[in-house]
Each structure stands twice: as C-alpha cells, then as structure tokens.
C-alpha positions as CSV (number, residue, x, y, z in Angstrom):
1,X,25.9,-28.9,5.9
2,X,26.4,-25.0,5.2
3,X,26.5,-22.6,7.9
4,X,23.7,-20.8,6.5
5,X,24.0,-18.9,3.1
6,X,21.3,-16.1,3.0
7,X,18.1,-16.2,0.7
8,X,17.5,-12.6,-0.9
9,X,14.4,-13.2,-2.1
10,X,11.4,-10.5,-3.3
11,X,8.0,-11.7,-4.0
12,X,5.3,-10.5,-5.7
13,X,1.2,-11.5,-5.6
14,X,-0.1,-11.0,-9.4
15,X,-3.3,-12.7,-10.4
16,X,-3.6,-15.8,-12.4
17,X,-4.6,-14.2,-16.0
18,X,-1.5,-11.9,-15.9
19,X,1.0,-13.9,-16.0
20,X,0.2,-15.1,-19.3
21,X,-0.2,-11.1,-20.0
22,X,3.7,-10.8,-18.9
23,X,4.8,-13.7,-20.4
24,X,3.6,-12.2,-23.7
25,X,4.4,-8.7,-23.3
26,X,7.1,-7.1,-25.5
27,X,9.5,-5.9,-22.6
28,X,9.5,-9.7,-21.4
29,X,9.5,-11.5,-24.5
30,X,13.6,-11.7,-25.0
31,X,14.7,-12.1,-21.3
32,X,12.0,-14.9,-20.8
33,X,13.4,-18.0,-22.4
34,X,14.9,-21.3,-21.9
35,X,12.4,-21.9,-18.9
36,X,12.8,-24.6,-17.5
37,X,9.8,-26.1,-15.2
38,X,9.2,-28.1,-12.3
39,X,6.5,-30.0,-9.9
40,X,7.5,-29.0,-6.4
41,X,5.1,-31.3,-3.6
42,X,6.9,-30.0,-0.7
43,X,5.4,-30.7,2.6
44,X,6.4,-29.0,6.2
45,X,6.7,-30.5,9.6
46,X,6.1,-28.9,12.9
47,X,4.8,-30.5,16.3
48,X,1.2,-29.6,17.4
49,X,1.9,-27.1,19.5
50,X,4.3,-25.2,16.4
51,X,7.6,-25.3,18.5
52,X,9.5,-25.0,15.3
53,X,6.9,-21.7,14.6
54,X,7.3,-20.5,17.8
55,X,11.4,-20.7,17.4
56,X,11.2,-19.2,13.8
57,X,11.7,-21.9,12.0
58,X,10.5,-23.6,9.0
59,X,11.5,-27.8,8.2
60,X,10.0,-28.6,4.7
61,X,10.9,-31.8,2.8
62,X,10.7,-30.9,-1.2
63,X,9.5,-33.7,-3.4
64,X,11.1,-32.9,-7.0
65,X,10.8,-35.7,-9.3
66,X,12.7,-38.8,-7.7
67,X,14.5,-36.3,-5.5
68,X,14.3,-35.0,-2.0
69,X,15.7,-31.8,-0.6
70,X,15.7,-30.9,3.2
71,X,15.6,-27.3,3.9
72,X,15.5,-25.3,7.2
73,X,14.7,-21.8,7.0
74,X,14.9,-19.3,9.9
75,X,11.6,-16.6,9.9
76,X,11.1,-13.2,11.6
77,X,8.1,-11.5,10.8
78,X,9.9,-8.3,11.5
79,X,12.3,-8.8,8.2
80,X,12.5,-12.2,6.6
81,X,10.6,-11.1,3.6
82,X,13.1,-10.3,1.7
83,X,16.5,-11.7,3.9
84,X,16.8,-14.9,5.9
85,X,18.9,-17.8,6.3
86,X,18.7,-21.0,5.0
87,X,19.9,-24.6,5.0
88,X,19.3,-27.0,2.2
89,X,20.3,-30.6,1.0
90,X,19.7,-33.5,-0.6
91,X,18.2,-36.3,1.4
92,X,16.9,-39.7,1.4
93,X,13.1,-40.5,1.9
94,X,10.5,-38.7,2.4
95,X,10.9,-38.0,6.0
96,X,13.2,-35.3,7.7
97,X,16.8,-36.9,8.1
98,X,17.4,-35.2,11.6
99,X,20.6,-36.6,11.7
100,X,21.8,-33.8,9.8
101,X,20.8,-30.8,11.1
102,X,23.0,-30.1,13.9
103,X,24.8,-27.5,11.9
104,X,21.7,-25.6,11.4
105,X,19.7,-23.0,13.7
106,X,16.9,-26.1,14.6
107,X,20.4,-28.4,15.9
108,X,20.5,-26.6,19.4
109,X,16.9,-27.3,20.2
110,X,16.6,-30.2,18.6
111,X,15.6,-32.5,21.5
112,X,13.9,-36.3,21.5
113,X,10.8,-34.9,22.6
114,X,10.7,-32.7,19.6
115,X,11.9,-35.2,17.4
116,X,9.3,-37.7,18.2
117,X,6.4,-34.8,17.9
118,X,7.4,-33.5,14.7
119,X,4.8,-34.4,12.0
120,X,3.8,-33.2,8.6
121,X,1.1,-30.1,9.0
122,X,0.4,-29.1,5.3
123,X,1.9,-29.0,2.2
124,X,2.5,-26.9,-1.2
125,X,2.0,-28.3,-4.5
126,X,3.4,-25.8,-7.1
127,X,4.3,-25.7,-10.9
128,X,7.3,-23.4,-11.1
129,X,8.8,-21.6,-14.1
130,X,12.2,-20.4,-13.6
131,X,13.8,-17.7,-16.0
132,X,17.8,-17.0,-15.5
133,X,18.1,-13.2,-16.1
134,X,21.7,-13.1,-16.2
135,X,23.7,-9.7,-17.3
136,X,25.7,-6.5,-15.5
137,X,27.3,-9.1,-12.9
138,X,23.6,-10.2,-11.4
139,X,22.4,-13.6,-11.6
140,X,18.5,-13.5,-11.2
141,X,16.3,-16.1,-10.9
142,X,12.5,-15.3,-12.0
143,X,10.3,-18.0,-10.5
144,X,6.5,-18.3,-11.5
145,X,4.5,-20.3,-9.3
146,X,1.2,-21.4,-9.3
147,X,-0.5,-23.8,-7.3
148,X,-1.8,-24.4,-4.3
149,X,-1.2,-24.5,-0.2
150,X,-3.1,-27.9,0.9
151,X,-4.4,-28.9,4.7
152,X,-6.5,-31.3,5.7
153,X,-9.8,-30.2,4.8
154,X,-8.7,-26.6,3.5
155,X,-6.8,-24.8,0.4
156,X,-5.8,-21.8,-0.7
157,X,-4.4,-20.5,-4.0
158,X,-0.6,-19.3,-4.6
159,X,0.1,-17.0,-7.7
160,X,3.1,-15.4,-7.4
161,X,6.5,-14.4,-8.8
162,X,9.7,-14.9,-7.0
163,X,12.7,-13.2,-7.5
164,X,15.6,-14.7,-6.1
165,X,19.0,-12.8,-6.2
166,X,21.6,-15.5,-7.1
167,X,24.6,-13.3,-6.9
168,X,25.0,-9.4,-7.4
169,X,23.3,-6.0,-6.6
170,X,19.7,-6.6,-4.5
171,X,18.9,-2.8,-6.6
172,X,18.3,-5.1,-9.6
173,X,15.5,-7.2,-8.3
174,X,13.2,-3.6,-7.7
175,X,14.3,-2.9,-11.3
176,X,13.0,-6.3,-12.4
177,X,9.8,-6.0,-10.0
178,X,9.2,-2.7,-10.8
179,X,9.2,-3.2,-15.3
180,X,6.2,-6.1,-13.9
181,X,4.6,-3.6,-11.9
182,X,4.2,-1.5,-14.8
183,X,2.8,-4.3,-17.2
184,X,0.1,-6.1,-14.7
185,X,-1.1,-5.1,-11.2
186,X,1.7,-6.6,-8.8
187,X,2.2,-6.2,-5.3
188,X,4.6,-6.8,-3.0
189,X,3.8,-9.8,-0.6
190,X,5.5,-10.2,2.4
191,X,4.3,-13.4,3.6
192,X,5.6,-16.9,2.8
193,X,3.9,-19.9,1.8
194,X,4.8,-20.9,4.6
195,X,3.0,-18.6,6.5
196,X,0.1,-18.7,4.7
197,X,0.3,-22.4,5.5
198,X,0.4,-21.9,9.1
199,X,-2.7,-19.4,8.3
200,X,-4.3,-22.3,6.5
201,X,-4.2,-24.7,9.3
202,X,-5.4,-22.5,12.5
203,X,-7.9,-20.8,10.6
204,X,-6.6,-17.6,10.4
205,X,-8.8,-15.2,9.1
206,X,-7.9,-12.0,7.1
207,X,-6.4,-9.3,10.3
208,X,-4.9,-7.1,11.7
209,X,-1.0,-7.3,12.4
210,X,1.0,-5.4,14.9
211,X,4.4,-4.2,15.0
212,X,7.2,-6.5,15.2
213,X,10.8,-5.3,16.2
214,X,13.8,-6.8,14.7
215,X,16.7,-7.7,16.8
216,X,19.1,-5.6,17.0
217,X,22.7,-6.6,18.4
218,X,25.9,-4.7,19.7
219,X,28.4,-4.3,16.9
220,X,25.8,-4.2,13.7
221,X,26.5,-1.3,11.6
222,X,23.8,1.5,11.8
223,X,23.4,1.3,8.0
224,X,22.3,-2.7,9.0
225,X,20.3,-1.3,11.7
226,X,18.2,0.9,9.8
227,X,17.6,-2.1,7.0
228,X,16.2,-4.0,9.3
229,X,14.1,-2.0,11.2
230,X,12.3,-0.2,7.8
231,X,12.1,-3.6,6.9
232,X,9.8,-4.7,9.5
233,X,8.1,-0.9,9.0
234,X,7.2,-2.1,5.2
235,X,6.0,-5.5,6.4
236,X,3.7,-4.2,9.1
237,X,2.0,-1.6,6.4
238,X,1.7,-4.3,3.4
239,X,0.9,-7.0,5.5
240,X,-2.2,-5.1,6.5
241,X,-3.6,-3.7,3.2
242,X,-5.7,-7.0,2.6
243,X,-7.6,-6.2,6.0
244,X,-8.0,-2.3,5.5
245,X,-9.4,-3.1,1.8
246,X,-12.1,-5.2,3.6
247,X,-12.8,-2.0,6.2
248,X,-11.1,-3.1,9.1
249,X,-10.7,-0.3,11.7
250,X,-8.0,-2.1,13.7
251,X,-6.2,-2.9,9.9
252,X,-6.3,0.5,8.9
253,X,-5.1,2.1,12.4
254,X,-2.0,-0.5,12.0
255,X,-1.5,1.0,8.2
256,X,-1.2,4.0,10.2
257,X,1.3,3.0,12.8
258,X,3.7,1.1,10.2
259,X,3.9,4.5,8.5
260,X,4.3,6.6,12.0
261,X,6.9,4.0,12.5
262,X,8.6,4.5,9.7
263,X,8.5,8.1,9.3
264,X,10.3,8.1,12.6
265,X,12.8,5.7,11.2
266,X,14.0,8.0,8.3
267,X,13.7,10.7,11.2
268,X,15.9,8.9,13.8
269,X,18.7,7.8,10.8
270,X,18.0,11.2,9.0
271,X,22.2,11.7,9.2
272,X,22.7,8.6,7.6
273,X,20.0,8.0,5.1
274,X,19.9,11.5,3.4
275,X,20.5,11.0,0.3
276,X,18.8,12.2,-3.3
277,X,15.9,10.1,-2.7
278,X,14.9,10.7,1.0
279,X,12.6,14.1,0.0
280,X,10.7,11.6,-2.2
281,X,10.1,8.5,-0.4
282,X,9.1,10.9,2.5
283,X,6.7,13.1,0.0
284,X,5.0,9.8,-0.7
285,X,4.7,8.6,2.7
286,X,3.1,12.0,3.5
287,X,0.8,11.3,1.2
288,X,-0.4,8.3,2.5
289,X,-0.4,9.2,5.9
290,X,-3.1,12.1,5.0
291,X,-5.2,9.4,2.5
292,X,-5.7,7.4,6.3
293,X,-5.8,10.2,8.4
294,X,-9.9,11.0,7.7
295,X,-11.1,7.0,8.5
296,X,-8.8,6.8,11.8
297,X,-9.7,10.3,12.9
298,X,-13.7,9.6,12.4
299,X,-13.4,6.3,13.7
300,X,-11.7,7.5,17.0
301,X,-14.8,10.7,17.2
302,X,-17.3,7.9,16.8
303,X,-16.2,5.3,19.1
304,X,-14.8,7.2,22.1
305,X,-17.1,10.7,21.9
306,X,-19.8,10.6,20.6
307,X,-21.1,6.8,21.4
308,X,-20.5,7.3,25.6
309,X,-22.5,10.5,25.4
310,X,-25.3,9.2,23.4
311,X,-25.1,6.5,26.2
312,X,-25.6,9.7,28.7
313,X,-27.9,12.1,26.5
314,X,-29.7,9.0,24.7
315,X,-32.9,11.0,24.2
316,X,-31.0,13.9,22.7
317,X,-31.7,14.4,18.7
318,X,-28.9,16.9,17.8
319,X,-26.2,13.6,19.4
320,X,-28.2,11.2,17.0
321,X,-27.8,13.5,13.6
322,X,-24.3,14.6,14.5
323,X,-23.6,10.6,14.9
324,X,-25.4,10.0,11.6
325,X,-23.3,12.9,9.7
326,X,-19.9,11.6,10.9
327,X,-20.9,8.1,10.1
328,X,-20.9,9.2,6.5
329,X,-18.0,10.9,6.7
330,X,-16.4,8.1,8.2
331,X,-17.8,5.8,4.8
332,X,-16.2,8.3,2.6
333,X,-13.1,7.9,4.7
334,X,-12.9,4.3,4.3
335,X,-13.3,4.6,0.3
336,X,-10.3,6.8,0.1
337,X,-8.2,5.0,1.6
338,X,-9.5,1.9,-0.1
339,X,-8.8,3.7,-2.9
340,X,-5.2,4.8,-1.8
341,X,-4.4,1.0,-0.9
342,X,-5.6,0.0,-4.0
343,X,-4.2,2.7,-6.1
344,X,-0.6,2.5,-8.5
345,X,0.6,5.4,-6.7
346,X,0.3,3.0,-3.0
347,X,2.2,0.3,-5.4
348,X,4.7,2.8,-6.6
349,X,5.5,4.3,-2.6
350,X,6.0,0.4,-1.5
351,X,8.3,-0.5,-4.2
352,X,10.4,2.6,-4.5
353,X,10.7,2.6,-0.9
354,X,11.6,-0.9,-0.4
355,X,14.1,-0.2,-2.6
356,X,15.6,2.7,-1.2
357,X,15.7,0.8,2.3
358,X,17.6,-1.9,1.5
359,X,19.7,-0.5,-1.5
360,X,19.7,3.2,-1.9
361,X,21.9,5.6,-2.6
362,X,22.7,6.2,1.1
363,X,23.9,2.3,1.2
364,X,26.5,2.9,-1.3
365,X,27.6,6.7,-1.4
366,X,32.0,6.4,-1.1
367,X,31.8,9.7,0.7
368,X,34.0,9.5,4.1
369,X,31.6,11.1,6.4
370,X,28.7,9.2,5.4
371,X,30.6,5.9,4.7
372,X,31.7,6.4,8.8
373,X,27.9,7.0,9.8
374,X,26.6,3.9,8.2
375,X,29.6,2.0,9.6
376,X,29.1,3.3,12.8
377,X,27.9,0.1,15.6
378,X,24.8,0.9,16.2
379,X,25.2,1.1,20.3
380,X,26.9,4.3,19.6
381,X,24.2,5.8,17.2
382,X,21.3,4.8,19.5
383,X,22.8,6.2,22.3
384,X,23.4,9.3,20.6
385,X,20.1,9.2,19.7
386,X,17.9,8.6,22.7
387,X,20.3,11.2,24.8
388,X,19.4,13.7,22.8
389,X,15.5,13.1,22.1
390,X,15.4,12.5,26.3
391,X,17.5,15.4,27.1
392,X,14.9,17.8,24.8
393,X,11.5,15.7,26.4
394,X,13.1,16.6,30.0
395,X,13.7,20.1,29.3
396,X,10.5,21.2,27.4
397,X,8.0,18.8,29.0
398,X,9.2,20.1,32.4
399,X,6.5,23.2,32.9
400,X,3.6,21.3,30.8
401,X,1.1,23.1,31.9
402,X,2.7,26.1,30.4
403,X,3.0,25.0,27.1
404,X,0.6,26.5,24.7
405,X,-1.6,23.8,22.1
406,X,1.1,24.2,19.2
407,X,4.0,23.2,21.7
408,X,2.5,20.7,23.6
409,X,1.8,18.8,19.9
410,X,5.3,19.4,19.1
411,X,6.1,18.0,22.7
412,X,3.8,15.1,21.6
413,X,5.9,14.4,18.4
414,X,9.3,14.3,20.4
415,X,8.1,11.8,22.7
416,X,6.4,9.3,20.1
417,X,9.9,9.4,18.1
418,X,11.5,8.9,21.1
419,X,9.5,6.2,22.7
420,X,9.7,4.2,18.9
421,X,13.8,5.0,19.3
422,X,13.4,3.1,22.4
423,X,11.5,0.2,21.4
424,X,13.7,-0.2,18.1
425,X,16.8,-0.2,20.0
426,X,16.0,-1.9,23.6
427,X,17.7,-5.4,21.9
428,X,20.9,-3.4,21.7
429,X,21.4,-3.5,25.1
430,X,20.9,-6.7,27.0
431,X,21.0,-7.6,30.7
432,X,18.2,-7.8,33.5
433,X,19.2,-3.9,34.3
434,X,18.8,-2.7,31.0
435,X,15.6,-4.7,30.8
436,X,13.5,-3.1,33.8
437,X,15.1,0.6,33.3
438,X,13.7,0.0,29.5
439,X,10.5,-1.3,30.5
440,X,10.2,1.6,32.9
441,X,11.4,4.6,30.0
442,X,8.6,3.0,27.8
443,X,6.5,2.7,30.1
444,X,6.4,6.5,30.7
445,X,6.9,7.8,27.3
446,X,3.9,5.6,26.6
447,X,2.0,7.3,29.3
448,X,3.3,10.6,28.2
449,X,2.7,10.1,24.5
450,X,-1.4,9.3,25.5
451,X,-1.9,12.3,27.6
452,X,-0.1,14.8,24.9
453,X,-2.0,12.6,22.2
454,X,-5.9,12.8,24.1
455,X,-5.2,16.7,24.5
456,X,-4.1,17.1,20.5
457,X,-7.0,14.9,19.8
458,X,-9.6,17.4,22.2
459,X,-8.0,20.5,20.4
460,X,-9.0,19.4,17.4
461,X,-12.7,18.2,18.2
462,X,-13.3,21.5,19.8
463,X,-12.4,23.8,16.8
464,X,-14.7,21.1,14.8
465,X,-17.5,21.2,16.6
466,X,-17.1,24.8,17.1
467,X,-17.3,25.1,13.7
468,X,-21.1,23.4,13.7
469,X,-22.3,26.2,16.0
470,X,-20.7,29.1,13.7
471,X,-21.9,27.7,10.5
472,X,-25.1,26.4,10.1
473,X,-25.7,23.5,7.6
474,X,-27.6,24.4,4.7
475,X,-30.5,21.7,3.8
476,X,-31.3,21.8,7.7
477,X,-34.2,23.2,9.0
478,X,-33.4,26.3,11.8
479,X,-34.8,23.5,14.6
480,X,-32.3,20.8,13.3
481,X,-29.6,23.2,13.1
482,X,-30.0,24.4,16.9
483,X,-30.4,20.6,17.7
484,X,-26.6,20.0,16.3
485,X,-25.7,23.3,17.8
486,X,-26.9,22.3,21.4
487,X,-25.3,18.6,20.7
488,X,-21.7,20.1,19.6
489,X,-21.7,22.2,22.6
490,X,-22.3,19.4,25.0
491,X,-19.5,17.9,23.1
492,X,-17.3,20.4,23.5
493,X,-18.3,21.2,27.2
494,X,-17.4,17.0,27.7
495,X,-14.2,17.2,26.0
496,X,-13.2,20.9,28.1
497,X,-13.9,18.8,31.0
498,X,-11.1,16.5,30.4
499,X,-8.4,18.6,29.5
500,X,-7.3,19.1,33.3
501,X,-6.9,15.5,34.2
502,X,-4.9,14.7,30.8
503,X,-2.5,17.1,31.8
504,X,-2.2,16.0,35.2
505,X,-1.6,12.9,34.2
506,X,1.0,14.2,31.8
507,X,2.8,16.1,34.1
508,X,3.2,12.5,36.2
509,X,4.3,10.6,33.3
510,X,7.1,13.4,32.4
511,X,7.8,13.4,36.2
512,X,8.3,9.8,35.9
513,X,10.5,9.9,32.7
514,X,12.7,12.1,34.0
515,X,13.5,10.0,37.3
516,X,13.6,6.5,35.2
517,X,17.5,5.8,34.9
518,X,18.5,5.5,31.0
519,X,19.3,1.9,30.0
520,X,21.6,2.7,26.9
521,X,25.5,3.4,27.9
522,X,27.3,6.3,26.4
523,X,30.3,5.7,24.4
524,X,33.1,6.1,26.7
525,X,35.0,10.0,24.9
526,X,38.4,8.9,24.2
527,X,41.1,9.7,25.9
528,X,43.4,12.2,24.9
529,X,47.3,12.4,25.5
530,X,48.9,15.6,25.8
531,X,52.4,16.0,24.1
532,X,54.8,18.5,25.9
533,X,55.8,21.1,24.1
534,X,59.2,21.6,22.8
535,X,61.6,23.7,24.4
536,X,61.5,27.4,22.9
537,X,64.9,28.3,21.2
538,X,65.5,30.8,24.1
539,X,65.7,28.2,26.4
540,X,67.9,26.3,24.6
C-alpha cells in the first residue's frame, strides 16, 4: 500500500439551485465538459467509543458500482481542510480488509480489541460529477456532489463542490474557487463529510469551536510552520460563522479569537510573510475585527457589569434603563456582524487569505534573504521569537504600576502575541522539562494577559459611562436622565474599585513570568576560527 500521498483538497458549501446556475453560466460552460458521473455509497467504521476519531482517523469502505475501495484518511481539526494524508485501494467485500493496513497511520494501533469493535457508524450516499480542468501544468479535479450523510434515525444534506489538486500549483484551486464565488454564493467549508457524520451520530448541535494547535515539529521549515498554523486560524473563524449567524455569544467571541490569533500570526512571521499582499489581507482582517468588536464588547458590559450590580442595586431604575439601552445596542451589534458574516466582502477576506496562506507570494519569492527565512527550521525562528517578545514583557511590565493606560494596553498587546507564540510553538520542543516550564510561561502570561485585559476593559467603561453623565439623552425626561446619571456613576465607582486588585494581581503574574525558566533552546552562535595573520613584509 502507499506510504501516504497527500490529498490537497478545497471545498466549497453552495446551495442546491446554484449549481445548475454554474453549470449554465458562460465562464463555466467550455471548461465543464466530458463529466463523467458516479453513485458513491460509502460507509465508515469506528468502535463505539470513536478510537479511530479520537486518533484522527477516518476508515470508509466506498461502494462504486461492483467495486470497493478502502481508504484511511488521517484528520486534524487544526489543518486537514485543505492538506492530509491518505491511503486508498481496491478491496474485496464490503468489509474493511485489515489485513492491509499495516503500512498506514491506523497499522500501529491496530490491535484485536479494536479490530473486533470496529463497526459501521453512518454512511454517505452521493451523486458526484467530476470535471478534469486540465491546462498551465495543473490537473484539477472539479467534483459536484449532492446527496446525503445517513445515520440511524438521522440525515443531513451535502451540497458541495470539491476541488481536488491532481498535480500542479495549489494557487489555481483559489483561482477556480474564487471565478464560483463570483457566479453563486460559495463558501469555504472546512468540515468533512466525515465530520459532519460524526456530527450526525452524537447529535451535535450547531456550536461553538475552540482553537486547535497544529503540531509543530523540530526541523519543519518556518514557511511550513506558518501554513499550518493560519491554517487552523482560518478553520477556527469559518468553522464558527454558522453559530454566530444564529447569535451565539460564545460563536461570535471564537470568530473573535481565530482572528486575534491570526493577526498575531502574520505578526509573529511578519519577516517572512511580507510580501505585496500582507497590507491587504491585514486591511481586511481589520475590518472584520471592528464589524465583531460592538456584539463582544456589549456582551461582556452586560454580562459581567451591569447584571451583578442590578443583583446588588435591584431596586435601582437608572441600572434597569441603562441595561435596557445596551441591550439594544447589543441587537444592533449582532446584526452587523450577521451582516459581516454574511456579506461578499467576509467571502472575499476568507478566500483571498486562504490563499495567500498557503500559496502567496511570500511562499515562492527566489529572493535569498527571504528564500533563507522561510527555509529557516522553525526551532530557530521560535526561539528567536519568544526571546525577544519575553525579554520586552520583562523589561516593561517590570514597574506596572507605573505605566500610564496607553502603555499598559500596549503591555497588554505584547503579552497576548507572546502567550499565542507560546502555545503555537510548545510542540516544537518536546520533553517532560519543556512541558512543565511551558505550562508554567502560559500559565503566567495567561494571568498577565487578564489583568492587563480587565484594566483596558475598565478604562474604557469608565470614559463610556462618563460620557452618560456629561451628555444627557435627548427624548429623556430630566428625572430619567439623573436616574442614568446616578446608575453610570455607581458603575463607574464599581469598576474604580477594581482597578487596584487587577494590578496587584498583574504585578504577580509578571513577577511570575519573569522567574518561570524558558522552555525553548537558543540556537547554539557558531563558532568562529580565527586565521593568523600573515607575517608583515618587514618581518620577513
């Protein structure tokens, strides 16, 4: 069986009525011919506690026609939505033939208890169209499918287009996607059917999804480093844009992290990403950033400021209207960034920028000095990197309380780009050691990072509500005006209150940090022989 060749593979989620739509449209109507079409019944197996889930793995037997193909497929919610590896072949039956999988990533756990629990646990049944777009050195496959993901009392629909790269440059996939995009509304999907089968089977309702980390190893190029881990940025942000469309709060503050994440990214690479596109993509994600920023922000005020004190003052009017005033806000928030989510401009920013991550000018440019940075092993560009970002934490966190607002939010900024540097690159270094004196860093930057982060937050509130006791509302009465007045200013008397203990608390965590031993190692400087020099001629 093959060692694993890899699957480059972009999907996107179009509606049912479209495809006709694109199959039709002028742009389309040369490259798509000579389809040819197939009935794929493919069902997956997995033990009822999902070891081969839990492993990342996928076993699927493919019913086509008379014939059967095995395939094992490795997953990583952190980047296999567009990369993975992949075993296929032919077998006989419809079972697994696990005789033949020893070459493949399931062969080294492959024991007789999981070979006896390994079971069928739902299936796909999918009428695919495949177009070859062949030309410029790329061989593409277009795949339509259409179908549905079946369970035992449960379906879902699948409506999709995959575009597999055969052979060539992975730029001309976003080329293809992007010429759909601008024909029907298309969006970039980052979950499997088999995924979505999993999904299907435990019930999983429309959530929430955290951050995943890829893993990182020793001797990867940083240029593969930084792939992987915008990658797993893009998949945390789209995979949550179905839950923030429904309102989620928790969907919408992940939205927010993916892009924090991968803002830091672009920062933490900057030397060898910057390229003609990079003031762009970052433009865009700018953008985005400020369409969520309203929603979180109001959500946040609601939840942890003005709902305890209404708890403590619950017979005080002016608490009630401010709550109710917010509240609206907080609906209007919600719609724009519904809107953004849903907008061609959010399609646009995920395309281009998937794109650019995984085949952008900064992947290819010939020129030495950049060619060396993206060549570089990663080890030595994260070690650069979290030396310097803790050496500058150290240094200016060390007299917090003498910061001023503006610097202690910059301080804030350095350690959240610091502590993401250390999550993204904690697989780099392995060993029990390295483990607890990572676990300790993040520990303390975390620490750190809420402190600065509930200050910046109580700066802000204050100047807010500060600004309801300068400015009266028009439409209020005098009494409902002094009613908001005296609410903000217990507000702001609450939030004064707590300034003293953040920064205490601060102070400890930076106290902390700069104790906790560093669990990256510096590349060793090289050693340099000194030549003697030649005898002058008057010596001679």
């Amino acid at each position: 069986m093959d060692s694993g060749p890899k699957e480059i593979e972009l999907k996107l989620r179009v509606a049912p009525e479209d495809i006709a739509a694109l199959r039709n449209h002028p742009h389309f109507a040369d490259a798509l011919h000579d389809p040819t079409h197939e009935t794929l019944d493919s069902v997956y197996f997995d033990s009822d506690d999902r070891f081969l889930r839990n492993h990342g793995l996928t076993l699927r037997v493919r019913h086509i026609g008379d014939k059967r193909v095995q395939t094992i497929k490795t997953t990583n919610k952190g980047s296999d939505w567009f990369e993975r590896l992949e075993w296929e072949q032919a077998i006989e039956g419809d079972q697994p033939d696990l005789t033949r999988v020893m070459d493949t990533a399931l062969g080294p756990i492959l024991t007789d208890d999981v070979r006896n629990t390994l079971k069928p646990v739902f299936e796909t049944r999918i009428e695919r169209t495949a177009y070859h777009l062949n030309g410029n050195d790329n061989d593409i496959v277009m795949a339509v499918d259409e179908g549905q993901i079946v369970a035992t009392d449960s379906s879902c629909p699948v409506s999709e287009i995959e575009l597999e790269l055969k052979h060539g440059n992975p730029a001309e996939l976003f080329k293809i996607a992007r010429a759909i995009s601008d024909i029907v509304l298309a969006q970039l999907d980052v979950k499997s059917k088999s995924e979505r089968g999993y999904d299907l089977i435990e019930k999983t309702p429309v959530a929430a999804e955290k951050a995943c980390n890829p893993e990182l190893s020793a001797g990867m190029s940083t240029g593969r480093a930084f792939t992987m881990i915008g990658r797993a940025c893009l998949r945390q942000l789209v995979a949550n844009e179905p839950a923030t469309i429904r309102r989620d709060a928790e969907a919408l503050h992940q939205m927010r992290v993916a892009l924090r994440r991968l803002r830091a990214t672009i920062s933490l690479f900057s030397d060898v990403v910057s390229d003609d596109r990079i003031d762009m993509i970052k433009t865009e994600l700018r953008w985005l950033a400020r369409e969520f920023g309203p929603a979180r922000d109001l959500d946040t005020l609601l939840i942890e400021v003005l709902k305890p004190l209404r708890k403590q003052h619950a017979n005080e009017p002016g608490l009630v209207s401010i709550s109710k005033m917010f509240a609206r806000e907080r609906l209007k928030g919600y719609r724009r960034a519904q809107e953004a989510v849903q907008s061609a401009r959010f399609r646009t920013l995920v395309l281009d920028t998937a794109e650019w991550v995984e085949a952008g000018p900064w992947s290819m440019s010939e020129d030495p000095l950049m060619r060396a940075r993206r060549e570089m092993p990663i080890e030595m560009h994260a070690a650069k990197q979290l030396s310097r970002r803790r050496k500058r934490i150290r240094r200016r966190g060390a007299k917090i309380g003498d910061l001023s607002p503006e610097q202690l939010h910059r301080l804030r900024i350095q350690v959240k780009k610091a502590r993401y540097a250390a999550e993204f690159f904690s697989s780099v270094y392995q060993g029990k050691k390295a483990t607890k004196r990572c676990e300790k860093v993040l520990s303390s930057l975390m620490q750190l990072q809420n402190c600065l982060g509930g200050f910046n937050d109580i700066m802000t509130r204050k100047a807010l509500f500060a600004e309801i006791v300068a400015n009266p509302r028009r439409g209020l009465t005098a009494e409902q005006n002094h009613r908001r007045a005296y609410a903000a200013g217990l507000i702001i008397g609450d939030q004064q209150a707590q300034i003293q203990q953040l920064l205490d608390r601060a102070r400890k965590a930076h106290s902390r940090f700069d104790r906790a031993k560093v669990f990256w190692r510096l590349p060793r400087p090289r050693s340099v022989v000194v030549q003697p020099l030649p005898p002058s001629a008057g010596n001679q």
